[in-house]
C-alpha positions in Angstrom: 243.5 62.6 91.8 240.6 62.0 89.4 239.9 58.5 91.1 240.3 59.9 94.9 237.7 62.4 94.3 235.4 59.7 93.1 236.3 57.6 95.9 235.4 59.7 98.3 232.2 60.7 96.3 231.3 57.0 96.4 231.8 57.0 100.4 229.7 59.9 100.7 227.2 58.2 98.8 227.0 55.3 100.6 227.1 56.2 104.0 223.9 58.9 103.1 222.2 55.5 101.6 223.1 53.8 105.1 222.3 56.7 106.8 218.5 56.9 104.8 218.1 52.6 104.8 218.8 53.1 109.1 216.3 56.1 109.0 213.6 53.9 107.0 214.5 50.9 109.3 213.9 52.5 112.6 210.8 53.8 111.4 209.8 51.0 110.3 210.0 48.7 113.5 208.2 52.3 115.2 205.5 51.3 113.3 205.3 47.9 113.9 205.9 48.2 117.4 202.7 51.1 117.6 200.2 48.6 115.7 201.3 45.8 117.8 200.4 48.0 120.8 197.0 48.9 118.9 196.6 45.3 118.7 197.3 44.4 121.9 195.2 46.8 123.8 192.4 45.3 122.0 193.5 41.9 123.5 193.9 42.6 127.3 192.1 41.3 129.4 191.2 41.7 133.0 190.4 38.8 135.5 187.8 40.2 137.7 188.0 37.2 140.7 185.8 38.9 143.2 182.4 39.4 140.2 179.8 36.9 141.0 177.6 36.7 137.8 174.8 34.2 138.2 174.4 31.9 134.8 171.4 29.6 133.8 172.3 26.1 133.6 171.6 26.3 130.0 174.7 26.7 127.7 176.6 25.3 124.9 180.6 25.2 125.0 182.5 23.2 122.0 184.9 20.9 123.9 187.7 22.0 121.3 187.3 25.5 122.2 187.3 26.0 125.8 190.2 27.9 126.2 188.9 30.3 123.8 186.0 30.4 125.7 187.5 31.3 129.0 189.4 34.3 127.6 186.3 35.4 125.7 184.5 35.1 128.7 187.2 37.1 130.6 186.6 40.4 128.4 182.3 39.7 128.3 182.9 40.1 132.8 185.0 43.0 132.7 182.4 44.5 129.6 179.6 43.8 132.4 181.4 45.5 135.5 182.8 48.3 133.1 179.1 48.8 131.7 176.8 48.0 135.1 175.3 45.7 132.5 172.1 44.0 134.6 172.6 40.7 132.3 174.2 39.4 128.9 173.8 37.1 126.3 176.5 36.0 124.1 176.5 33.0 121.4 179.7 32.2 118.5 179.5 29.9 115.6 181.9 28.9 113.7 181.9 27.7 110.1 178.4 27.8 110.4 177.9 26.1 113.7 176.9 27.0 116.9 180.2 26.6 119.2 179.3 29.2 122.5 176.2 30.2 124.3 175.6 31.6 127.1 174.4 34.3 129.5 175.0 35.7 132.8 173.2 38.7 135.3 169.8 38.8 135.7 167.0 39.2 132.8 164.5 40.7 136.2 166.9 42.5 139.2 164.0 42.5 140.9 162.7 39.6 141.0 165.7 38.0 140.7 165.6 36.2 137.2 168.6 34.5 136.0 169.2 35.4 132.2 169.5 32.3 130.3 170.3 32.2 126.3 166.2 31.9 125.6 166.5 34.8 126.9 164.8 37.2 124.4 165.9 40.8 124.1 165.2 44.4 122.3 167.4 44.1 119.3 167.2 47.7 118.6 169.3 48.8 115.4 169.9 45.1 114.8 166.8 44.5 113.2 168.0 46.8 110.4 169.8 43.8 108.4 167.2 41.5 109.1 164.8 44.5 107.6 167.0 44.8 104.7 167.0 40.7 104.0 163.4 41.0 103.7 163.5 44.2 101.0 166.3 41.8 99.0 163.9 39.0 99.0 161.2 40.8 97.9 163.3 42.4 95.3 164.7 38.5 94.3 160.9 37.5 94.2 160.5 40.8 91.9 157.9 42.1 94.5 159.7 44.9 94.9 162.0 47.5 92.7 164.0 48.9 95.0 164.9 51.6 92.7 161.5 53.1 92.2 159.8 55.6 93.9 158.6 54.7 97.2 155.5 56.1 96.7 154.0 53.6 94.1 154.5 51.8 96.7 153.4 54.4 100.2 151.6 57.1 98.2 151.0 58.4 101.3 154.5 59.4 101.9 154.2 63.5 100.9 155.8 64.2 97.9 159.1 65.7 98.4 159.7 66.9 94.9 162.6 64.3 94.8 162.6 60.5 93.8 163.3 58.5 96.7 163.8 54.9 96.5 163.8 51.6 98.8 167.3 51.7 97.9 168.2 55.1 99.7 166.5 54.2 102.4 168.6 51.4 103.2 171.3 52.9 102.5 170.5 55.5 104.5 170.9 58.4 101.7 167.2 59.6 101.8 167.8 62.9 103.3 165.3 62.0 105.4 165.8 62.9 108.9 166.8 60.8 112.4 165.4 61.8 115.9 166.4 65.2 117.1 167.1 63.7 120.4 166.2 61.0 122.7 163.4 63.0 124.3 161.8 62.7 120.9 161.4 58.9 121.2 159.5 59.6 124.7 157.1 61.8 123.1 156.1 59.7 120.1 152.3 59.6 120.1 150.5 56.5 119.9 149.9 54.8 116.3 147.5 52.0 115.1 150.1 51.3 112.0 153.3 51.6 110.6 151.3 53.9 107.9 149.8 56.1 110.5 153.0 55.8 112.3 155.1 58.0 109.6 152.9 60.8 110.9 156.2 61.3 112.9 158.2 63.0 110.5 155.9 62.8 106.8 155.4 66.3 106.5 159.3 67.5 107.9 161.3 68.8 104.9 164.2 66.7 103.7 167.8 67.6 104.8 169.7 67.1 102.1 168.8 66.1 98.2 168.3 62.7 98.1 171.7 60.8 97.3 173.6 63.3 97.7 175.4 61.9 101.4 175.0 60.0 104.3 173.2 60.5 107.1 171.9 57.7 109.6 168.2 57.5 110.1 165.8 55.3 111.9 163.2 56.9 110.4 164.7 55.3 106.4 164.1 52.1 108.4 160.4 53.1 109.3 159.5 53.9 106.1 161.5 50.9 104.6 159.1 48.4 106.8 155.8 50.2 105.5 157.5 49.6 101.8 158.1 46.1 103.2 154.5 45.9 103.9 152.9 47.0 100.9 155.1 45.2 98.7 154.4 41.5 100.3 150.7 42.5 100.6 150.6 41.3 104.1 151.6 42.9 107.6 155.1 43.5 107.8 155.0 41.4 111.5 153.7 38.3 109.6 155.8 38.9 106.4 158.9 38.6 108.8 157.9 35.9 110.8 157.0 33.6 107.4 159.5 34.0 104.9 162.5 35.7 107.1 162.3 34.0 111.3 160.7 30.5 110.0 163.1 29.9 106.8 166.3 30.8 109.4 165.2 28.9 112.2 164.9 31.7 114.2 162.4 30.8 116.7 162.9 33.0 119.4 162.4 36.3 117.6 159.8 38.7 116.6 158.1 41.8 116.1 156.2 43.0 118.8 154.6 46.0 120.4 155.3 46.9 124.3 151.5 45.9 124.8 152.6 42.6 124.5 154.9 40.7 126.6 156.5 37.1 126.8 157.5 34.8 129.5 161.0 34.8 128.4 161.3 38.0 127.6 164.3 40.6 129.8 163.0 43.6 131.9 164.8 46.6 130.5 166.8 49.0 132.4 168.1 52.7 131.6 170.8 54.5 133.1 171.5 57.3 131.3 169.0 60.9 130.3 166.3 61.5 129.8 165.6 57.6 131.3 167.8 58.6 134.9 168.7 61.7 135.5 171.7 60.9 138.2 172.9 58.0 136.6 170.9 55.4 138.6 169.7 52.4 136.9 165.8 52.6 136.6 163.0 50.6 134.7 163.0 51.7 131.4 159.3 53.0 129.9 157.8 51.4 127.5 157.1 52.4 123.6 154.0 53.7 122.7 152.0 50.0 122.0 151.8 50.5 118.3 155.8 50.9 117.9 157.0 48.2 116.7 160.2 46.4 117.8 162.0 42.8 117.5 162.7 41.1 120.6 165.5 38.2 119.9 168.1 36.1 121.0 171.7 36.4 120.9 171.9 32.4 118.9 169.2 33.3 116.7 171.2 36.4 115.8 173.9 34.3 114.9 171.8 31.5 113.0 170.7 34.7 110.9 174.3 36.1 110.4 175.1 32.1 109.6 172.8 32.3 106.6 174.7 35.1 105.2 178.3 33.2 105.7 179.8 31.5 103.2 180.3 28.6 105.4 176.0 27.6 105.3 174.4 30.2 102.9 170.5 29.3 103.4 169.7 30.5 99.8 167.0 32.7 101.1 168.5 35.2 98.5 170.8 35.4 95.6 174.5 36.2 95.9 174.7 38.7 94.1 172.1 40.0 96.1 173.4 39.6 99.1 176.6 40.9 98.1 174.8 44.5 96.9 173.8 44.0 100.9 177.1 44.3 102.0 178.7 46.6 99.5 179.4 50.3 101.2 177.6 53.3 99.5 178.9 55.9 102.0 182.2 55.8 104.2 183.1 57.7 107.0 187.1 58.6 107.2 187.3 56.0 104.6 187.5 53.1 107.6 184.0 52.1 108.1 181.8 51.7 104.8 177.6 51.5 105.2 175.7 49.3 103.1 172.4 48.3 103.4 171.8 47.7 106.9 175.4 46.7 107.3 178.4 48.3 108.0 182.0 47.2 106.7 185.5 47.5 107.8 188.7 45.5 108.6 190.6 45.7 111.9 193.5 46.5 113.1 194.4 42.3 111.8 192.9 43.7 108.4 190.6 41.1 108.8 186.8 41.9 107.2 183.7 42.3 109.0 180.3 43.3 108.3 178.4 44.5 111.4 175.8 46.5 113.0 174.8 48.1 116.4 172.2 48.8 118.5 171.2 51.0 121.6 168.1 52.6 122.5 165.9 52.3 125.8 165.7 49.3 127.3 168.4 47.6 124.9 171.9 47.0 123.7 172.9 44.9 120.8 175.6 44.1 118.7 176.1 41.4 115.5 179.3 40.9 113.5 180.2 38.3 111.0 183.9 37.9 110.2 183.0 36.2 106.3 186.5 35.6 105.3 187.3 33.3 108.9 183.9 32.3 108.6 183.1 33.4 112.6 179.9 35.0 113.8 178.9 36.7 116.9 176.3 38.5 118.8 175.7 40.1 122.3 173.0 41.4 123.4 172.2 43.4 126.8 169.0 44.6 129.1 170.7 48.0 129.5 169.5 50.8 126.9 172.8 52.4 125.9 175.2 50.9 126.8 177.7 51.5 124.6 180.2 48.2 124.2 183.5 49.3 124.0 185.4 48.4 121.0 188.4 46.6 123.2 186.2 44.6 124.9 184.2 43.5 121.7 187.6 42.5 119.9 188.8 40.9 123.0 185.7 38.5 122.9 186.4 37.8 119.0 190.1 37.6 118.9 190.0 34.3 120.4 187.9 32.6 118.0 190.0 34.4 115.0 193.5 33.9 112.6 195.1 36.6 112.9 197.9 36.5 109.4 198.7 40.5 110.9 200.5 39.1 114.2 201.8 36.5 111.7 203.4 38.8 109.3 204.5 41.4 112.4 206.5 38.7 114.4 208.1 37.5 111.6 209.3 41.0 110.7 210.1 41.5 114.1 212.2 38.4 113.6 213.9 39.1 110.8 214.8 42.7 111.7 216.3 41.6 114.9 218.4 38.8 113.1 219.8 41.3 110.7 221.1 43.8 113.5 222.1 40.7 115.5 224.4 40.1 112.3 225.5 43.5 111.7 226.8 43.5 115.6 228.2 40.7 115.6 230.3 41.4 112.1 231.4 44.8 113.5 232.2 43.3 117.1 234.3 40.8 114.7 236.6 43.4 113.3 
């Protein structure tokens, strides 16, 4: 009697344990099954066979990546008809070589310019890495301490009654404030100096203590580039162009005001308020002359992200340095991590990338280095704003990338489906 009862306790036992290993299994494949979904929304692509987008002659295509090259292509289209982009500019390297450039629209609607890959643009919040480069070289160089006050260096900088560094400011932990809207940036008043230019927001009470959070600011990057300027003992223009453009071989960028133009330089388009106010695409004003800016290239971009890849570091700075570049200090919903003047995260493939946007008027960018694949890209538009969509981007890099998640998922796939292809086929069998 003793023996049935145990029996049956057994039995009861076991079939809960199938019951709870079923459970966990069809969870499981749910969840596999979502993230492929995730992952494969970020791979569609749509043909669009009836967009005529004129392209400069001009281009470089790797023979032993054409295919990847037509479906990146296929996603940088529908980006252009999805975003009423006026032209783009798109260049990929690869274990630290140039591998895809091109561009397509037109760099002057009105006068019917063909955008070509010399085609220089407004980086916008790009040119916050390449600002932060030149703080780590200065600091290499021991020019600069980026943990001291930056008013040994800016003493003009009103005193806050808290220590802020170089450091905070590129990290963006100042407490320093951003623009309260994009009618601010239309109102800026004219400055002979990135000094005199502070004048902005100098005397504006801090936000938070500094250190104490995150909170992104263009104005850290202003005052970062007068820091910049002290500390090298020359204008921060020059500074960039000897020991940051020159060094990386990045000939077709630099920082400029509006009151000087150059011949290969895009006309800039808005489409969005205070620029349009119904949407239509209109000439975009220019910045007060003494703001400055950085006009680039989408392959320079990449010839800059190339000399922070592991595949051709240019030993402009340390290592270690570098890697306190990329190393979050803040993260937001613990996916996306800021360091200074990049941001980190991994995909939905869990692969790494360090990256940074920008939009403002006149100009969209983006720049992303994949360091663990050892792929770089950037994009760059004539339309302020534009806001890339995430998709699109990932569609464009996907092709050039390894992806060990799809890997791993398929082979689960696999072996789940093998294992309840075996459990039919044994209980058919009986």
């Amino acid at each position: 009697m003793l023996n049935k009862i145990q029996s049956l306790e057994m039995r009861k036992i076991n079939r809960a344990i199938r019951v709870s290993l079923r459970a966990i299994l069809i969870v499981f494949i749910l969840i596999i099954v979502l993230l492929r979904g995730l992952i494969w929304f970020t791979e569609r692509s749509e043909k669009y066979s009836d967009l005529y987008l004129p392209s400069c002659e001009s281009k470089t295509e790797n023979p032993k990546y054409l295919n990847q090259i037509q479906t990146a292509r296929r996603h940088l289209f529908a980006m252009m008809k999805e975003r009423d982009l006026p032209s783009a500019s798109i260049a990929v390297s690869k274990n630290g070589k140039i591998i895809w450039t091109e561009a397509f629209g037109y760099a002057d609607l009105e006068k019917r310019i063909i955008a070509c890959p010399s085609t220089q643009y407004r980086i916008q919040s790009v040119s916050k890495p390449l600002s932060a480069l030149a703080m780590a070289k200065l600091y290499d160089h021991g020019k600069l301490d980026i943990d001291e006050d930056i008013r040994r260096y800016v003493p003009e900088f009103t005193d806050k009654g808290y220590k802020i560094t170089p450091r905070l400011l590129a990290t963006h932990r100042s407490g320093i404030r951003n623009y309260r809207d994009d009618f601010e940036t239309l109102e800026a008043k004219n400055y002979d100096s990135l000094i005199e230019g502070l004048n902005q927001f100098i005397d504006d009470p801090l936000e938070f203590v500094p250190g104490e959070r995150f909170q992104y600011s263009t104005f850290n990057y202003w005052l970062l580039n007068a820091v910049i300027e002290r500390a090298s003992t020359m204008p921060f223009q020059k500074y960039m162009q000897d020991h940051i453009f020159r060094p990386l071989g990045m000939t077709l960028t630099t920082v400029t005001t509006s009151s000087v133009t150059f011949p290969n330089q895009a006309h800039c388009y808005d489409n969005v308020t205070p620029y349009s106010t119904d949407g239509s695409m209109v000439n975009s004003p220019p910045y007060p002359p003494s703001y400055l800016y950085e006009i680039s290239t989408a392959e320079d971009l990449v010839r800059f992200a190339n000399s922070l890849s592991s595949a051709s570091k240019s030993g402009l700075i340390k290592e270690v340095t570098q890697e306190m570049l990329f190393e979050p200090r803040s993260r937001h919903m613990f996916l996306i991590g800021y360091g200074m003047g990049w941001m980190s995260a991994r995909d939905l493939h869990l692969r790494k990338a360090h990256f940074h946007f920008g939009a403002g008027s006149g100009g969209t960018s983006f720049l992303i280095i994949f360091p663990e694949q050892n792929v770089n890209f950037a994009i760059l538009s004539n339309l302020g704003h534009a806001k890339f969509p995430f998709e699109r981007l990932m569609g464009i890099a996907n092709p050039f990338l390894y992806s060990p998640t799809r890997v791993v998922f398929n082979l689960l796939l696999f072996m789940l489906f093998a294992v309840l292809g075996i459990r039919i086929f044994k209980r058919n069998k009986k």
